[in-house]
N, C-alpha and C positions, 0 to 999 in steps of 0.2 A: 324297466326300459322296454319301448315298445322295438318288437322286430317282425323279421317278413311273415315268422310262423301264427303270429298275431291278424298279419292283415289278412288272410282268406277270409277268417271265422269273423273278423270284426265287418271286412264288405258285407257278408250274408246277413250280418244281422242288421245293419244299417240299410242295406237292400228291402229286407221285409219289413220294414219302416218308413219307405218311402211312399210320398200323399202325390196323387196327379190333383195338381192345381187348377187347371184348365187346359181341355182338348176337347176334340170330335167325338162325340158320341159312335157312331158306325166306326167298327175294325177295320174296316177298308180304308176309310180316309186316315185313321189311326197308325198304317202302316204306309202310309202315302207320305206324311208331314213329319217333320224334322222334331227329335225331342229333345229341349232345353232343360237345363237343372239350374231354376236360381235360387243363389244364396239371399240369406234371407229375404224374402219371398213379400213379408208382408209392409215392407218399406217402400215397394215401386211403386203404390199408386194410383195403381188403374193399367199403365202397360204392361204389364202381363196380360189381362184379359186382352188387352187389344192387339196383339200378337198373336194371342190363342183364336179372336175372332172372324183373324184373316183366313183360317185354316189351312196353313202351314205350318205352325208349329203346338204341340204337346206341351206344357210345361209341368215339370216335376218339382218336387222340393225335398231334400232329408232334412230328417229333425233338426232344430237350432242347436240343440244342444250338444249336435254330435260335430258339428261345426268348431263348438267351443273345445268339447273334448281332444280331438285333433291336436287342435294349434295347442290344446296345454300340457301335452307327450311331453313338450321341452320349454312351453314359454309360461312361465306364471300370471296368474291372470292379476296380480299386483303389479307386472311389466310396465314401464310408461308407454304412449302411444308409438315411438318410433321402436320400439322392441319389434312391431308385427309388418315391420316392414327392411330388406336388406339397406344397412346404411349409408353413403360416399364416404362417411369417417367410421371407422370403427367404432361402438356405443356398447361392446360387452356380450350382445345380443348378440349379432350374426350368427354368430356358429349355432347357438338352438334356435336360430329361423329356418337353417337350411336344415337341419333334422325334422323340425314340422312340416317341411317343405315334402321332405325325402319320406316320413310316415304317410302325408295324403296321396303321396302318390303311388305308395303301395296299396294304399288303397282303393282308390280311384283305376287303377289296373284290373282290378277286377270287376269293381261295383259298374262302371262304365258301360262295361262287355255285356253284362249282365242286366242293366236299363238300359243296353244303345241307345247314351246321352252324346249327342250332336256338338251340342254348345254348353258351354257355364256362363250366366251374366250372372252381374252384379250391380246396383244402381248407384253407388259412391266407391269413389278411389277410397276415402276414408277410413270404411266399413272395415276395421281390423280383423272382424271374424272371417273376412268373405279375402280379404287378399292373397294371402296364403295358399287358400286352395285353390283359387285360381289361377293361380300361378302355376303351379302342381298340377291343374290340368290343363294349363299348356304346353307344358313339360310333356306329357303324352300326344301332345297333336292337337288336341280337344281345343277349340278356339275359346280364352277366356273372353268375354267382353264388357266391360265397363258400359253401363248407360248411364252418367254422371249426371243425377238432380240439382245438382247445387250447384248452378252457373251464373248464378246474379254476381260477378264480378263488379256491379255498377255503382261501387266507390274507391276512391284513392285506397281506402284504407286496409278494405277487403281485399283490392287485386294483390297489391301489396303483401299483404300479412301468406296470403296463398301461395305467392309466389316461392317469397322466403323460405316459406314451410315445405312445399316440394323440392324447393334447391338443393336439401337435404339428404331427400332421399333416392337410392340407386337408381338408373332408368328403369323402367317401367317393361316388366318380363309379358307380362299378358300378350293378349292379338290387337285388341281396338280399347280405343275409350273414344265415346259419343258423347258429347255436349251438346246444348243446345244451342250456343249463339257464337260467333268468332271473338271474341272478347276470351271467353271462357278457354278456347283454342289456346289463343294466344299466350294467357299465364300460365299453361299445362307447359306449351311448347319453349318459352323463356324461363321456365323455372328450369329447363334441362331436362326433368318429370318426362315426359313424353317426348318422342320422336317425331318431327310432323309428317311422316309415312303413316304412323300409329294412331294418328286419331281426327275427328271430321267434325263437322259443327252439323246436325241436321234438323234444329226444330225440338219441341216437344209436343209427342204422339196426343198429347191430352188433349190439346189445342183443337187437332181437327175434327170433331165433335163439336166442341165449343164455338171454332169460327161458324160451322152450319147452322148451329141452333140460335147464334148472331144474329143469321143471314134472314133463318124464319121469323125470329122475332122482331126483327125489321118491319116484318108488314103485318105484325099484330101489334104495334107500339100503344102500349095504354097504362094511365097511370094508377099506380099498385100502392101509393100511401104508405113506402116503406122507405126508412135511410139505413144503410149499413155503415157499420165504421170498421173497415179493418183495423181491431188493434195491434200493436205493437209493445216490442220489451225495451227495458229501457237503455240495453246495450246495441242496438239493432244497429247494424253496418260495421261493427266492431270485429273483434275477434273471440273464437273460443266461448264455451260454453260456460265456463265462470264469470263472463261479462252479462250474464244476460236478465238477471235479478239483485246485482251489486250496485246499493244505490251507493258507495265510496269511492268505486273505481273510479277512473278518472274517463271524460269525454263521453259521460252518458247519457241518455235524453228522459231525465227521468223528472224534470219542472215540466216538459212536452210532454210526456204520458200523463202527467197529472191532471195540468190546464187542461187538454183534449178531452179527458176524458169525463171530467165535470163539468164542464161546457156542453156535452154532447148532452150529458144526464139535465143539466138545466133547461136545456131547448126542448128533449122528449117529455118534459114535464107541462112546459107551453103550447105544445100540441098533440092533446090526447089522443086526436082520431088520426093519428099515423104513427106505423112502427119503427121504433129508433132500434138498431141490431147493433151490441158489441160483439163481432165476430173475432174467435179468438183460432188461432191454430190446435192449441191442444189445451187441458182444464189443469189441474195441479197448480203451480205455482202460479202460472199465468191470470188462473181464475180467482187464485188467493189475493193476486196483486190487487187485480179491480176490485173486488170485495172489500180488502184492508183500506184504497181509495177511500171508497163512497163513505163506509163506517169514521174513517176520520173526519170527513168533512160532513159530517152528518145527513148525507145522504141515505133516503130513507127505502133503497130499493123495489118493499113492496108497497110502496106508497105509488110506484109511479108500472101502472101494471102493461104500457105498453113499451119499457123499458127491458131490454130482453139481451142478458149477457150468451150467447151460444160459441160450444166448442166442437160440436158433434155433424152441424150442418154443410151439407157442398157449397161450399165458398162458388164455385158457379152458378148455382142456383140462386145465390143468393145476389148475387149483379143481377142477374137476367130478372130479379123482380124485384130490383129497387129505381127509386127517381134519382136518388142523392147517392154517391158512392162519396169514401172519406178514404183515403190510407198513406202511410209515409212509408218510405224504406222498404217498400214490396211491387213485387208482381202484379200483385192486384191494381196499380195505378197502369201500367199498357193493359192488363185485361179488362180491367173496368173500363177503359178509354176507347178502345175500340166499337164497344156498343153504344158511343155516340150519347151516354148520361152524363149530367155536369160529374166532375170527379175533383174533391177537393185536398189538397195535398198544401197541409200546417206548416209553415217555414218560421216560427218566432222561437223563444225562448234560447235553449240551446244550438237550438237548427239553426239560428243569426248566426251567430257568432263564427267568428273567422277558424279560430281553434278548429272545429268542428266540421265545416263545410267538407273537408277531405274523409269522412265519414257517413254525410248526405247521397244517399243515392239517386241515380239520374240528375245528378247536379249539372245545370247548363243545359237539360233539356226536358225542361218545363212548359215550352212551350204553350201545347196542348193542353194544358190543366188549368186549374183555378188556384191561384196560392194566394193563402192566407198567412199576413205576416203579422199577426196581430190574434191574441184572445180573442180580440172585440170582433174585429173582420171575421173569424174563423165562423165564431155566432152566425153574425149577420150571413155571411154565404149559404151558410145550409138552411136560413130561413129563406132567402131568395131563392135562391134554384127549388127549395120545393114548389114556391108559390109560382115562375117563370125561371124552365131549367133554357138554358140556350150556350149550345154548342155550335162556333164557325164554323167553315168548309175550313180555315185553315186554320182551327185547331185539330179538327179530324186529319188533315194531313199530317201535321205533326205529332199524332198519335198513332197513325201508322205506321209510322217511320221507326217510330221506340219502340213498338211491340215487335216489329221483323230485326230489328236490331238486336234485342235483348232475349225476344220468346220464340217466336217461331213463323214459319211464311205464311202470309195471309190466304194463299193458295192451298192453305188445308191438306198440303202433299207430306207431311213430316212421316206417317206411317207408312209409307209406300218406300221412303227413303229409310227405314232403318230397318225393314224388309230388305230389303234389294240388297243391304249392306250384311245383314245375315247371314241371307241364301248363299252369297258369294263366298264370304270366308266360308261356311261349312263345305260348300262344294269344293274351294281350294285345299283345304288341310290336307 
């Protein structure tokens, strides 16, 4: 049993363990700007650095694994997900949450004092490693703050299945949770989850970088002989991480991942001297998918050498130097759309059908894009728009509209706003 005579010895030693992540070089500015401790650290993204850029804030990190060790004083790490969080029904659990609750904070008692940590973020309410403590260090004063990545709420099925899933659990102890878009507000604050005092919609920090390098590449517009296709998995818009390579579950898009994605491979075959990109979020399973694809259908991969599956490259980079952008079910159709390229978004197969549309994101606001409802069309578009791409003034309207709705303000102020929202709570506690 862990007890109080445990946590001196256990902060020091987690203290000489701790990595500064990013901050100011000079000790002056160093004792000027505010020091954050976020838990797991390597999930945000890029915000971190660009909080540390502003030179206001220091960011810290302790090991992940002392994160784990923590929370498993009383909760087994065989616990199911609502273990690591206090429940509205009783689930068995509670009582060894509030003991993990009551060791980080004996810990965080010291360790705090001793890295004068300002702030605790976190970038998902989800993250079960990271709830705990931060809770625990708002129990001390220390403002925990959620900057919650995962706000595409933009289907029936997902706001839904979230909402449900929060309804569950206690309100929300921490100081803030930041989302990006009022959609995302909204299922926090109807699930019960959040208080609408507790949390604000401001944008994603990533975005104002991205809207500027938009804005320059506006006036170098030339064409680069490349198409990207953001892929996708065959449970996308669904729920939970068991939908997301289950081709039996039910309501999946997985004749749409297929057609797409031998269709892309047939066309980068018919046009040697441009690059056809399946960009993929991460390699593993994902990478396995397309591979097992192409091999059943006798796709010859290195036959076709300007056919380039990537999981490693900045999905930014890769819009800002293609002619054709492709994606379903993601972000990347406001981010691609905003730079004013055709962007072409597949609606046949599974995506018809009635069943399914309450799974389809940005349903009813397609406006802006190119949809393909058909194999055949889908072809045909990406060989059009490479040969004559052409984008209205009011489909560029209607893609601005989605991307401030869903992503973040076109006025490239998201950083400024979750600054400002920092400073304040630190300065309040």
């Amino acid at each position: 049993m862990f007890g109080r005579l445990l946590a001196g010895p256990t902060s020091r030693l987690i203290s000489s363990q701790f990595e500064e992540l990013f901050g100011p070089e000079n000790e002056a500015d160093r004792n000027d700007c505010f020091t954050i401790l976020a838990l797991t650290p390597e999930r945000f993204r890029g915000d971190l650095e660009i909080l540390a850029k502003s030179g206001r804030f220091r960011i810290v990190a302790m090991p992940k694994h002392w994160q784990h060790r923590i929370i498993a004083t009383h909760i087994p790490p065989t616990a199911p997900w609502d273990a690591y969080f206090p429940n509205r029904e009783p689930n068995g659990f509670d009582d060894r949450w509030q003991k993990s609750r009551k060791v980080a904070r004996d810990i965080f008692s010291r360790l705090f004092l001793e890295q004068r940590i300002d702030c605790v973020v976190s970038c998902a309410l989800h993250y079960i490693q990271d709830y705990v403590l931060g809770v625990a260090a708002a129990d001390l004063g220390t403002p925990f703050v959620v900057l919650h990545r995962e706000s595409l709420h933009a289907s029936k099925k997902r706001k839904a299945f979230t909402q449900n899933q929060w309804s569950k659990i206690a309100p929300f102890e921490g100081t803030h949770v930041v989302v990006h878009n009022k959609q995302a507000m909204d299922t926090f604050v109807d699930s019960g989850f959040v208080p609408g005092n507790k949390i604000s919609a401001r944008g994603c920090m990533r975005m104002d970088e991205y809207i500027e390098k938009i804005n320059r590449h506006k006036t170098h517009a030339k064409k680069h002989d490349r198409v990207t296709f953001f892929s996708f998995y065959y449970g996308i818009g669904g729920v939970g991480a068991a939908t997301l390579w289950n081709e039996t579950a039910g309501n999946n898009f997985k004749k749409l991942f297929d057609q797409t994605h031998l269709a892309f491979a047939r066309t980068a075959k018919a046009y040697p001297d441009t690059e056809f990109v399946i960009k993929l979020k991460w390699g593993d399973g994902w990478l396995r998918a397309v591979h097992e694809l192409f091999a059943r259908n006798d796709v010859d991969i290195s036959s076709i050498p300007n056919l380039i599956v990537d999981f490693e490259g900045d999905a930014q980079d890769f819009v800002l130097t293609s002619d054709v952008v492709i994606a379903f079910g993601s972000t990347a159709i406001p981010e691609s759309g905003i730079t004013g390229i055709p962007v072409i978004i597949p609606m046949f197969e599974e995506a018809a059908t009635p069943d399914q549309k309450n799974q389809v994101f940005f349903q009813g606001e397609m406006d802006g894009f190119l949809v393909a409802e058909s194999c055949q069309e889908f072809e045909t578009m990406i060989e059009e728009q490479m040969k004559n791409p052409h984008v209205s003034d009011a489909m560029m309207t209607a893609r601005n509209l989605l991307f401030e709705r869903w992503v973040s303000s076109l006025d490239a102020n998201a950083t400024d706003r979750y600054i400002d929202l920092l400073e304040t709570l630190i300065e309040n506690r």
